[in-house]
C-alpha positions as CSV (number, residue, x, y, z in Angstrom):
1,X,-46.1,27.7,-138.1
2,X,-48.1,27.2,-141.5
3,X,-48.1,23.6,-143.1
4,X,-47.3,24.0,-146.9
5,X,-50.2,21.6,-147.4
6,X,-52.6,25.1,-146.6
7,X,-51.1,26.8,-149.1
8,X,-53.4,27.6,-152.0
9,X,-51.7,26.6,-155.4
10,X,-53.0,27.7,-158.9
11,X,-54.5,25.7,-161.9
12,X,-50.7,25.1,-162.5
13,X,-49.7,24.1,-159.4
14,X,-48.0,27.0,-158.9
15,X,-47.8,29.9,-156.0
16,X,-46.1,33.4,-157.0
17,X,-43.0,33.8,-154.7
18,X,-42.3,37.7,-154.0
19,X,-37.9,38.1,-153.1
20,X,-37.1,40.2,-150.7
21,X,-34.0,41.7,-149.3
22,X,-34.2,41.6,-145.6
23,X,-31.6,44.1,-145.1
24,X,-32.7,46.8,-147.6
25,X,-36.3,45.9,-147.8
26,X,-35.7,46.1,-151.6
27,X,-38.1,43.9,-153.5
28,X,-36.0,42.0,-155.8
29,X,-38.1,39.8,-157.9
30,X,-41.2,38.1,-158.3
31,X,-41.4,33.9,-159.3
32,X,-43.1,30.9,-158.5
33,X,-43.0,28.0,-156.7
34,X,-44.3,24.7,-157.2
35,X,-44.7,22.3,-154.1
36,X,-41.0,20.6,-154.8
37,X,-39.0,24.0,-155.5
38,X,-40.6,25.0,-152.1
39,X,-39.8,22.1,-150.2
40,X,-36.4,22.3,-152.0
41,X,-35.9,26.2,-150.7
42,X,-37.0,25.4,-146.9
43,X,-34.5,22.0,-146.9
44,X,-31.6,23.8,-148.3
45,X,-32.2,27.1,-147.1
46,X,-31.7,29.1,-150.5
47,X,-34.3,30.2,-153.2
48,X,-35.4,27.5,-155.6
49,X,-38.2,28.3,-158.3
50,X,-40.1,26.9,-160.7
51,X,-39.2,28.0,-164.3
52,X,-42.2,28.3,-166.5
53,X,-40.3,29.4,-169.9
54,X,-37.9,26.1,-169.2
55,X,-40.5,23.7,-167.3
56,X,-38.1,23.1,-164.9
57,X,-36.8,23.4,-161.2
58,X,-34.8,26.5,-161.3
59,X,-32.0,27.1,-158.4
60,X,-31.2,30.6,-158.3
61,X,-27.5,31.5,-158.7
62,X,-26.9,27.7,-159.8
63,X,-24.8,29.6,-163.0
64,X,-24.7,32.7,-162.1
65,X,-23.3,32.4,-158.2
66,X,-25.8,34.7,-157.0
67,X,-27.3,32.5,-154.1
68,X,-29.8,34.1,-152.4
69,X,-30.1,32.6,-148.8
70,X,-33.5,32.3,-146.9
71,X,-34.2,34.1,-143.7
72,X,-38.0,33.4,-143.8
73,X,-41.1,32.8,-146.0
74,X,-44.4,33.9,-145.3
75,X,-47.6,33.5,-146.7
76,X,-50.5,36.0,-147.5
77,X,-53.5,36.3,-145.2
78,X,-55.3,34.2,-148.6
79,X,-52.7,31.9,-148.5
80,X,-51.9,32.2,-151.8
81,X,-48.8,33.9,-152.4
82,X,-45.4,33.8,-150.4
83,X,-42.8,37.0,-149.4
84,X,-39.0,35.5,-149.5
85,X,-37.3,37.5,-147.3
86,X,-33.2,36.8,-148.6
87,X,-29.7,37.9,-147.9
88,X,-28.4,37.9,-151.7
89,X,-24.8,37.1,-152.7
90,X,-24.7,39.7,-155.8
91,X,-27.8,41.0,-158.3
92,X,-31.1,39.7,-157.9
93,X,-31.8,40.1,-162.0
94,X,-30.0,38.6,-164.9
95,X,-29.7,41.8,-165.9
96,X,-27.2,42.7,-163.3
97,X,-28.8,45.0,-161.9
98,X,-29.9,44.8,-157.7
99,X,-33.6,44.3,-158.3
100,X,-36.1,42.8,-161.2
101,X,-37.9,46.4,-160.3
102,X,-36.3,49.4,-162.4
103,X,-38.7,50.8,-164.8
104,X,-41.0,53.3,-162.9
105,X,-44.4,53.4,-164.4
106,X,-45.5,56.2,-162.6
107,X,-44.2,59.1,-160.0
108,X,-46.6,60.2,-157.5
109,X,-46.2,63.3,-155.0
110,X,-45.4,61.4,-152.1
111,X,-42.3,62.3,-150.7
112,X,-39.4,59.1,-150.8
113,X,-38.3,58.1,-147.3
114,X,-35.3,58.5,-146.6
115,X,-32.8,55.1,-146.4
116,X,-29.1,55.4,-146.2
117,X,-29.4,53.5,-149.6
118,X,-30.9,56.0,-151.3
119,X,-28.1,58.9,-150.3
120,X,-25.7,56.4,-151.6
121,X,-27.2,56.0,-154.5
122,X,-27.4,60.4,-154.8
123,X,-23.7,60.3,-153.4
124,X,-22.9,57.8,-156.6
125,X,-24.9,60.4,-158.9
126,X,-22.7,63.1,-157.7
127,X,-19.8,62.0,-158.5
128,X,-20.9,61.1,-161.8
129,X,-22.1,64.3,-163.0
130,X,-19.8,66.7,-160.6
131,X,-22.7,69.1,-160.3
132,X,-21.5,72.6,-160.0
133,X,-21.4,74.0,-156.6
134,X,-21.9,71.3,-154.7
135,X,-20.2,70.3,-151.6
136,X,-20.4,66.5,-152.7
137,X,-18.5,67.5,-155.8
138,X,-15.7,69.0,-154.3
139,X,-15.4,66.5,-152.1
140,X,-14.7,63.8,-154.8
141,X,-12.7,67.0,-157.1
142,X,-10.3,66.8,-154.3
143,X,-10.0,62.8,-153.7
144,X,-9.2,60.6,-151.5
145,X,-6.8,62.7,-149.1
146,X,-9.4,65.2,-148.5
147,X,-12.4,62.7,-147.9
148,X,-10.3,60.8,-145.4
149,X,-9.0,64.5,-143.3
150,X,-12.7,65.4,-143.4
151,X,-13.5,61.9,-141.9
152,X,-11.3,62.2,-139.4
153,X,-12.5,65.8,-138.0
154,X,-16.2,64.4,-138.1
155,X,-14.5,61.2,-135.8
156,X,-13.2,64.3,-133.5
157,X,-16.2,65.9,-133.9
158,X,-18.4,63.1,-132.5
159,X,-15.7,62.5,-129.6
160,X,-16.0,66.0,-128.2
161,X,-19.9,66.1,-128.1
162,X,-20.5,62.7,-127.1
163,X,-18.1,63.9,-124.1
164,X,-19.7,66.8,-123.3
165,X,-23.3,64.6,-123.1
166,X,-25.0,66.5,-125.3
167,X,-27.5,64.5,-127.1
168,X,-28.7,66.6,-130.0
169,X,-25.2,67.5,-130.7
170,X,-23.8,64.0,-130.4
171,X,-26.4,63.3,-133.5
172,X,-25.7,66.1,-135.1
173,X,-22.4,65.1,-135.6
174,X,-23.2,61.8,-136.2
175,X,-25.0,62.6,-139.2
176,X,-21.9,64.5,-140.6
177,X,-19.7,61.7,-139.8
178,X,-22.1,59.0,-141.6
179,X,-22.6,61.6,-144.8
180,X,-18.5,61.3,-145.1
181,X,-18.2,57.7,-144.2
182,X,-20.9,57.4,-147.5
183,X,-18.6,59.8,-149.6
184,X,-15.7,57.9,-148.8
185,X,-17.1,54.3,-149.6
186,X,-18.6,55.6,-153.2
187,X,-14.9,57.0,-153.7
188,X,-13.7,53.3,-152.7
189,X,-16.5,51.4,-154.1
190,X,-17.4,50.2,-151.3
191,X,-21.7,49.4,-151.1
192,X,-23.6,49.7,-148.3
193,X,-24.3,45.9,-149.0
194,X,-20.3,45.2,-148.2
195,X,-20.5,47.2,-145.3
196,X,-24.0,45.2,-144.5
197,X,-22.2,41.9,-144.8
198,X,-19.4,42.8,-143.0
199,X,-21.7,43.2,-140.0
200,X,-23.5,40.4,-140.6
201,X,-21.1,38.4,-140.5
202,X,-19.2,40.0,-137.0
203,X,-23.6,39.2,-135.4
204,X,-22.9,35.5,-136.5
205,X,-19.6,35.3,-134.9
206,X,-20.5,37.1,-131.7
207,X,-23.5,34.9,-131.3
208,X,-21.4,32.0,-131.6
209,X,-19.2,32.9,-129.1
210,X,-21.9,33.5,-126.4
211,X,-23.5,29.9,-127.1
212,X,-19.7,28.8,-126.7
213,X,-19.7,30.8,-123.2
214,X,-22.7,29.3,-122.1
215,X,-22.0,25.6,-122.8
């Protein structure tokens, strides 16, 4: 483990703090830390910065609510910059947006991975616009009824292959049943992040209950 007292600070005494969301992989924002706001974010466990417009020690979500809790820090192969890996309680940006990161300066060719995120985010844009002829858009045309009866033959769907052991089917079916779990949630307003949290917070519980078994 890396002693803060390696850490390289600037002229200020300052090191630049990159946020990011350890479930999404989302960078989120970009401060800095001075040696106290650091020492202040490992004892309590949630982000603490350095505000240079203010002068002051900044706690993030101190007015806002939106705590962002630490899961680990790490430092650059220099030593002189830090990645905040986070589980956030709301928007990263006072904006109110997720991320600090939203303007794109430029597009390259590369294609985008995929991330369930990102087909959320489509599925959202679909039901915004209601493009003609799309599948998404008579999904959402039709509501809620129809989203939850397709649901349902995609849970059937998966029983019966998963039954009959066939692998590539079993995914196949999978994939449909995921796509229309996604509808259903932008229909409900439920975000990935809920459903994220949700499992989070079963992990915590179940690991609990072993150390409980084991005492």
């Amino acid at each position: 483990m890396l002693n803060i007292d390696e850490l390289k600070w600037n002229h200020h005494g300052l090191i630049p703090a990159i946020v990011v969301d350890a479930q999404s992989k989302k960078v989120l924002t970009l401060a800095y830390m001075n040696r106290e706001s650091l020492e202040i974010s490992m004892r309590e466990q949630r982000t603490c910065f350095w505000s240079r417009s203010r002068q002051e020690l900044w706690r993030k979500g101190e007015t806002s609510g939106n705590i962002q809790h630490i899961v680990d820090i790490t430092a650059d192969c220099d030593r002189d910059a830090l990645v905040v890996r986070v589980n956030k309680e709301g928007p990263a940006c006072h904006l109110g947006t997720d991320s600090c990161f939203n303007d794109k300066v430029f597009i390259g060719e590369a294609p985008e991975p995929f991330s369930v995120e990102g087909l959320y985010a489509l599925l959202e844009g679909r039901k915004e616009s209601l493009p003609e002829g799309s599948y998404t858009t008579y999904l959402f045309q039709k509501g809620l009824d129809k989203i939850l009866k397709k649901v349902g033959e995609e849970c059937t769907e998966v029983i019966i292959a998963g039954k009959s052991g066939d692998k590539r089917e079993t995914i196949y079916e999978i994939g449909d049943l995921m796509y229309h779990a996604l509808v259903l949630m932008v229909e409900m307003g439920i975000s990935v992040d809920d459903v994220m949290a949700e499992l989070a917070s079963r992990h915590v519980i179940d690991h609990k209950v072993k150390q409980e078994k084991m005492v």
